[in-house]
DRENDO-1510 file (C-alpha; in Angstrom, 1 decimal, always signed):
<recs>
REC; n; res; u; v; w
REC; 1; UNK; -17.2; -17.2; -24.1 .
REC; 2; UNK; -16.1; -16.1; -20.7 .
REC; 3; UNK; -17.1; -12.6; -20.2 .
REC; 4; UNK; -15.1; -10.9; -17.4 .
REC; 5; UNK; -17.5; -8.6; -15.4 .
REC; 6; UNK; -16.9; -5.5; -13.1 .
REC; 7; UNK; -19.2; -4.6; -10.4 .
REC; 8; UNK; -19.5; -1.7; -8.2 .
REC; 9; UNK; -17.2; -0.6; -5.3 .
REC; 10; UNK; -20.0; +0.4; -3.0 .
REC; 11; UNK; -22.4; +2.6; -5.2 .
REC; 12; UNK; -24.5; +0.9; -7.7 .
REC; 13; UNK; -24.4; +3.7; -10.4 .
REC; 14; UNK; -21.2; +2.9; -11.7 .
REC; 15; UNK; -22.8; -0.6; -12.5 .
REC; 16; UNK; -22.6; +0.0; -17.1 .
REC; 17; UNK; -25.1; -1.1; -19.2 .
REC; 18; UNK; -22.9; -3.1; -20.6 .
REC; 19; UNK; -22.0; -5.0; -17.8 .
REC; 20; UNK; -25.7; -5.3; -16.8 .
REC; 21; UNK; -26.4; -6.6; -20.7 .
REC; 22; UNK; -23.1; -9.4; -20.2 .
REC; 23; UNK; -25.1; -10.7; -16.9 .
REC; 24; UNK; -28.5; -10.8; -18.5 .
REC; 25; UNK; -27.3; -12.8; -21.3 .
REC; 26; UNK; -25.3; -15.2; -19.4 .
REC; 27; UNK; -26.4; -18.9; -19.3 .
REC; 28; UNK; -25.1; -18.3; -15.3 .
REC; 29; UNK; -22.7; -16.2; -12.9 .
REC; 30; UNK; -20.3; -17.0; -10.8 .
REC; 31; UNK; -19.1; -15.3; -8.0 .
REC; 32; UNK; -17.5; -15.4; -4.7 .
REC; 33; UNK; -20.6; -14.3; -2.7 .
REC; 34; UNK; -23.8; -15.4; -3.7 .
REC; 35; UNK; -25.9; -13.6; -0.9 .
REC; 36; UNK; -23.4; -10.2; -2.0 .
REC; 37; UNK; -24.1; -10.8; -5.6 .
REC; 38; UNK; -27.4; -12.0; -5.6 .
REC; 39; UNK; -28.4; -8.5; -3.7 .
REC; 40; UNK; -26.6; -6.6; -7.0 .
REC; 41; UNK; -28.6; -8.3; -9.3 .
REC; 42; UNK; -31.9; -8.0; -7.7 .
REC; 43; UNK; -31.6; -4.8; -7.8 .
REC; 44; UNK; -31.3; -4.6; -11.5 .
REC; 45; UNK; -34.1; -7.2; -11.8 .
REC; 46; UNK; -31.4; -9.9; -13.1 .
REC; 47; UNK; -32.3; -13.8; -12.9 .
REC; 48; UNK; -29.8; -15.2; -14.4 .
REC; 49; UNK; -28.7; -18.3; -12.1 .
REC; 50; UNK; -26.3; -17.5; -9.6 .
REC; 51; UNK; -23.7; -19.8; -8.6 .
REC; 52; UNK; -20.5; -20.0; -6.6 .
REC; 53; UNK; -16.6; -19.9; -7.6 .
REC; 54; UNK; -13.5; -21.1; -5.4 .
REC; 55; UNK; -10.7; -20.6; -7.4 .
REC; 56; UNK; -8.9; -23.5; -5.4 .
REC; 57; UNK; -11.2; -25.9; -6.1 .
REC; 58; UNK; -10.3; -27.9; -9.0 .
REC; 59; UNK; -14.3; -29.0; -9.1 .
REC; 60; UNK; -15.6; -25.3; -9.7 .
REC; 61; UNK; -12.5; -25.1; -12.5 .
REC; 62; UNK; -13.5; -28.1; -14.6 .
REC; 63; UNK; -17.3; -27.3; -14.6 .
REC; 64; UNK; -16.8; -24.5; -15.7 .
REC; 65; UNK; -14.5; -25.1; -18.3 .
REC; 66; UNK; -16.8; -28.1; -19.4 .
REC; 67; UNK; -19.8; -25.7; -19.8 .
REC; 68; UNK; -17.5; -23.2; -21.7 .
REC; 69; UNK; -16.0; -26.2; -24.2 .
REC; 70; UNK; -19.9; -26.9; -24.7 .
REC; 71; UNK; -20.7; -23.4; -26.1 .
REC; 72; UNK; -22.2; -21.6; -23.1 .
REC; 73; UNK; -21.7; -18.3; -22.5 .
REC; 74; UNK; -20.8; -17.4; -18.5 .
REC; 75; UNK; -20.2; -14.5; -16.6 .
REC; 76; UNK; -17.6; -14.2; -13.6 .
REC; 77; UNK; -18.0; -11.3; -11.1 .
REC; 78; UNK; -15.8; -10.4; -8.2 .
REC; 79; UNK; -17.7; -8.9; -4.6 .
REC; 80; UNK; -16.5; -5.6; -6.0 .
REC; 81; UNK; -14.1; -4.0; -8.8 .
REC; 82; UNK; -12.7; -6.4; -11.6 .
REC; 83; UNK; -12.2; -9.8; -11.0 .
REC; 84; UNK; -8.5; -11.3; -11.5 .
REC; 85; UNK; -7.2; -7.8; -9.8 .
REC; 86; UNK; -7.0; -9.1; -6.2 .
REC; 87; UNK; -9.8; -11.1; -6.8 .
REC; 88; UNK; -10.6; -14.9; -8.0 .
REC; 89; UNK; -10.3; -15.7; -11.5 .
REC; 90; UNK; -6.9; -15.5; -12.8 .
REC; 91; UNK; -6.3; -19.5; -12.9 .
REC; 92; UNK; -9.7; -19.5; -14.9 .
REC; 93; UNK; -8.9; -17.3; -17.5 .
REC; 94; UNK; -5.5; -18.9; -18.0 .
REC; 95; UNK; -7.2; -22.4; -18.7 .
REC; 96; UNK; -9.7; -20.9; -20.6 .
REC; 97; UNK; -7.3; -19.2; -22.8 .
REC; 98; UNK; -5.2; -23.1; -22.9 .
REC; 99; UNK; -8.6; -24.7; -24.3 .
REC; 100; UNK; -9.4; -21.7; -26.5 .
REC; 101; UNK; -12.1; -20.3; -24.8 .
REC; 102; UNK; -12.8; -16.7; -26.0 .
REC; 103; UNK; -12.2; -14.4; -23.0 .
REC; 104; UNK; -13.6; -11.2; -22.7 .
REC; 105; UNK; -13.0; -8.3; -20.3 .
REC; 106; UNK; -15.6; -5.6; -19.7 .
REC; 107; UNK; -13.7; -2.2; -18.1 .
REC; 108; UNK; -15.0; -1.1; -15.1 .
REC; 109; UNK; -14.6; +0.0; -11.3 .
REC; 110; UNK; -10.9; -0.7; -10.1 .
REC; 111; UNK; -10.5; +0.4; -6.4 .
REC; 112; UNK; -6.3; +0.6; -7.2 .
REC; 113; UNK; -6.9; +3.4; -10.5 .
REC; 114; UNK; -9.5; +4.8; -8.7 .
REC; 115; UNK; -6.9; +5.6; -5.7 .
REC; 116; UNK; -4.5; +6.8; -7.9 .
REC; 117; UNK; -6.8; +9.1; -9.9 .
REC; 118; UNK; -7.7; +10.7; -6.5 .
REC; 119; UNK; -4.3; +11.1; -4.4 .
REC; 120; UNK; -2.1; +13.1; -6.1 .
REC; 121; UNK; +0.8; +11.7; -6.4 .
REC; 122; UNK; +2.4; +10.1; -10.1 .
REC; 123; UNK; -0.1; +8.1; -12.0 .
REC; 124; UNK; +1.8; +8.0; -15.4 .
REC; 125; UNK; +3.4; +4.7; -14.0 .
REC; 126; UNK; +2.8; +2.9; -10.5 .
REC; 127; UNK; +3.4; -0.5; -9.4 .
REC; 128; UNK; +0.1; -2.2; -8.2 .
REC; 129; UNK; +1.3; -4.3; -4.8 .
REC; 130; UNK; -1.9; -6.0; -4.2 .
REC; 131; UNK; -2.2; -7.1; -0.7 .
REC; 132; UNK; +1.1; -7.5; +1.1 .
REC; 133; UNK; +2.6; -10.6; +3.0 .
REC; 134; UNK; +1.2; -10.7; +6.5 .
REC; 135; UNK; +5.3; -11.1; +7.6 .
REC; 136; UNK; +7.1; -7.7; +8.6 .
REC; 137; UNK; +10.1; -8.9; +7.1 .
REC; 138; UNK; +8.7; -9.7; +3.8 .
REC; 139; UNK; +6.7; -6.7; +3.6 .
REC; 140; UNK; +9.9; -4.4; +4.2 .
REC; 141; UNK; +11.7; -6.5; +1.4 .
REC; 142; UNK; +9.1; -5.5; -0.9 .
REC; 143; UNK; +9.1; -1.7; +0.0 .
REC; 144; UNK; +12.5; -1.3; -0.3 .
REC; 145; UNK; +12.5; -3.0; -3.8 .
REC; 146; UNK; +9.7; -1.2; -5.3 .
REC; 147; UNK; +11.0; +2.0; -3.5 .
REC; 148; UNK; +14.3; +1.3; -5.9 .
REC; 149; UNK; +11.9; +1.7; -9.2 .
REC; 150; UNK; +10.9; +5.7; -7.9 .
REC; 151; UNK; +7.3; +4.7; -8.6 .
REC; 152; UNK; +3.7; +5.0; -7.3 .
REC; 153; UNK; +3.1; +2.0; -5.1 .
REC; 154; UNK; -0.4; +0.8; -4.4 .
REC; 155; UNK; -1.4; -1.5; -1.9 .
REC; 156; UNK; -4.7; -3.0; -0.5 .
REC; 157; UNK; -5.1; -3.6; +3.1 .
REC; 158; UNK; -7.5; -4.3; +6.2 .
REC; 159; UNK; -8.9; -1.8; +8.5 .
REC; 160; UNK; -7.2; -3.9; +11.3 .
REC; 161; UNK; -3.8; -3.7; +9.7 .
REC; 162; UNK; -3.4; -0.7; +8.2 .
REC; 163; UNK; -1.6; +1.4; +10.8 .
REC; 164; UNK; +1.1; -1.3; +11.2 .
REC; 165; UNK; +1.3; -1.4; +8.1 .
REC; 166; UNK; +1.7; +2.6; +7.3 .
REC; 167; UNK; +4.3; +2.5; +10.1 .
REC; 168; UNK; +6.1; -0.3; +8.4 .
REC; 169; UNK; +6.2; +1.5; +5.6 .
REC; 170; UNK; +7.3; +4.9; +7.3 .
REC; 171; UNK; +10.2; +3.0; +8.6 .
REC; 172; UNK; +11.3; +1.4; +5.2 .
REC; 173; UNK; +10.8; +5.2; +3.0 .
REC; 174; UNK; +11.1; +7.4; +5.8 .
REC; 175; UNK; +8.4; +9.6; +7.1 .
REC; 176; UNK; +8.7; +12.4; +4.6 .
REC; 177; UNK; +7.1; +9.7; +1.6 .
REC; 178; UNK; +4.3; +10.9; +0.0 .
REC; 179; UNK; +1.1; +8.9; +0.9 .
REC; 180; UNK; -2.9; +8.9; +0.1 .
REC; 181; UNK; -4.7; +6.5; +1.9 .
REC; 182; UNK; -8.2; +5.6; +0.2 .
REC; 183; UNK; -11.3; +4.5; +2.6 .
REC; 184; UNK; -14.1; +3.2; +1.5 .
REC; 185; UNK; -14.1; +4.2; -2.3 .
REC; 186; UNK; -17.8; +5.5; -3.8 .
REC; 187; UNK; -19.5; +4.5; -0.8 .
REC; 188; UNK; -21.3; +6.7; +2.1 .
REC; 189; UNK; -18.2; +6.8; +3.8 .
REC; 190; UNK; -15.5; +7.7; +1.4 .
REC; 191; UNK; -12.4; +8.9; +3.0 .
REC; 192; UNK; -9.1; +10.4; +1.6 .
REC; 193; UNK; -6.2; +11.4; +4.2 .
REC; 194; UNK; -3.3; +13.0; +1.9 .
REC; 195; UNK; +0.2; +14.7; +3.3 .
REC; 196; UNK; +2.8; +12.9; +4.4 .
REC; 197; UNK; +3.6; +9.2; +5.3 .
REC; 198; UNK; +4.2; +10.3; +9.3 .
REC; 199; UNK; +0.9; +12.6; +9.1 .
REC; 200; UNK; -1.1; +10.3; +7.4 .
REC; 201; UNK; -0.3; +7.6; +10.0 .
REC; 202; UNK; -0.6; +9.6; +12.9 .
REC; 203; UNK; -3.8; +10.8; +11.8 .
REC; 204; UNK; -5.1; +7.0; +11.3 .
REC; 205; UNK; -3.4; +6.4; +14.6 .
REC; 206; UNK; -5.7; +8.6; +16.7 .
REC; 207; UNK; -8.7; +6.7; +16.3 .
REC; 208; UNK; -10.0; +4.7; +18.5 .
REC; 209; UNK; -11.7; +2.5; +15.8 .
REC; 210; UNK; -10.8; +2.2; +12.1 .
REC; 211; UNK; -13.8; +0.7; +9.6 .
REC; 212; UNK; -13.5; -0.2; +6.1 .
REC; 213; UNK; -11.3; -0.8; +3.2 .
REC; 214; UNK; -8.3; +0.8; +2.3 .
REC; 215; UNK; -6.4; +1.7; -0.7 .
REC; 216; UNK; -2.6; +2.9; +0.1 .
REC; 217; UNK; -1.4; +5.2; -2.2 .
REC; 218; UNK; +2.6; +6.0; -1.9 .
REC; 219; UNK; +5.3; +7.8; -3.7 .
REC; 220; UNK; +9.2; +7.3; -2.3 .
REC; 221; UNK; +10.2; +10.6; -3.2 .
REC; 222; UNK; +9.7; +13.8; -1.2 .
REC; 223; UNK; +6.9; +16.1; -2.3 .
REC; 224; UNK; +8.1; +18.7; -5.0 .
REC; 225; UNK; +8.1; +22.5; -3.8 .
REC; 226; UNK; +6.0; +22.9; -6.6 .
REC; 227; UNK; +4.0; +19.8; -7.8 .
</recs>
């Protein structure tokens, strides 16, 4: 079986039993960061091998799905959240699923639910964006064809990006857009900025140096009078 495993944002409380049990068990991990990983399961006193996974190379792929074929049981872990979200794993679990495989996901930390719980803004439906292209152009395009659906948007992105990309943004849905912008979920250094699109970018704007990982939150719709 291949057990799909969350790990923790930044604060290692919200690391389950369960997932701690899936680990343990394992007959190995895989991850994309050993050094990353390997500090998360010291922690918890875990020595179940650790091993690295490139999702582009076919190598990693075939071992892996050889060892699963033979019976073992394995574990796949993401540097933080779920894997498959943003993360490696989603050609794994489709040939796993071809060579019938049993595939189990564990529920966990997701840095894009989490953001939505917090901002504010619609949660009953939003459209999960993922990182965008790095192109202007191709960015607006999909802005302006989410925008059409009138739901929550979510997006990941850099700290060294993110103001170009709020005022990319602010040009596409106009500056009176709703927007949350996430920093540095559970960690030391959590961060929400809510208000509008304009005020939320010319707040990030200001600084002279912007850390840590984001989470944009948007809604095309101006705020209600009464939300």
């Amino acid at each position: 079986m291949l057990a799909i495993v969350p790990t923790p944002l930044g604060n290692l409380e919200d690391m389950t039993p369960r997932a701690l049990r899936a680990l343990r068990e394992a007959a190995a991990v895989y991850c994309e960061d050993t050094r990353r990983t390997r500090a998360l399961m010291s922690h918890f006193g875990i020595s179940t091998p650790l091993l690295r996974y490139n999702e582009h190379d076919e190598r990693d792929n075939r071992r892996i799905l050889e060892r699963l074929a033979a019976g073992e049981n394995l574990a796949l872990v993401s540097d933080g959240g779920l894997p498959c979200i943003s993360d490696p794993g989603r050609r794994l679990v489709s040939w796993a699923s071809r060579q019938g495989t049993p595939v189990t996901v564990l529920p966990g930390p997701s840095a894009a639910a989490a953001a939505v719980a917090g901002s504010g803004l619609p949660g009953d439906s939003y459209v999960f964006l993922g990182f965008l292209p790095r192109g202007q152009g191709k960015q607006k395009n999909i802005l302006q064809e989410t925008a059409v659906l009138c739901r929550t948007m979510v997006i990941y992105e850099s700290p060294y990006r993110v103001v170009e990309l709020l005022a990319t943004a602010e040009e596409v849905l106009g500056p009176k857009t709703q927007a949350c912008v996430a920093r540095e979920l559970s960690k030391i250094h959590e961060e929400w900025l809510r208000g509008t699109l304009a005020e939320v970018r010319a707040t990030l704007g200001q600084r002279a140096q912007i850390l840590g990982e984001f989470v944009v939150v948007l809604h095309p719709e101006e705020a209600p009078e009464h939300a």
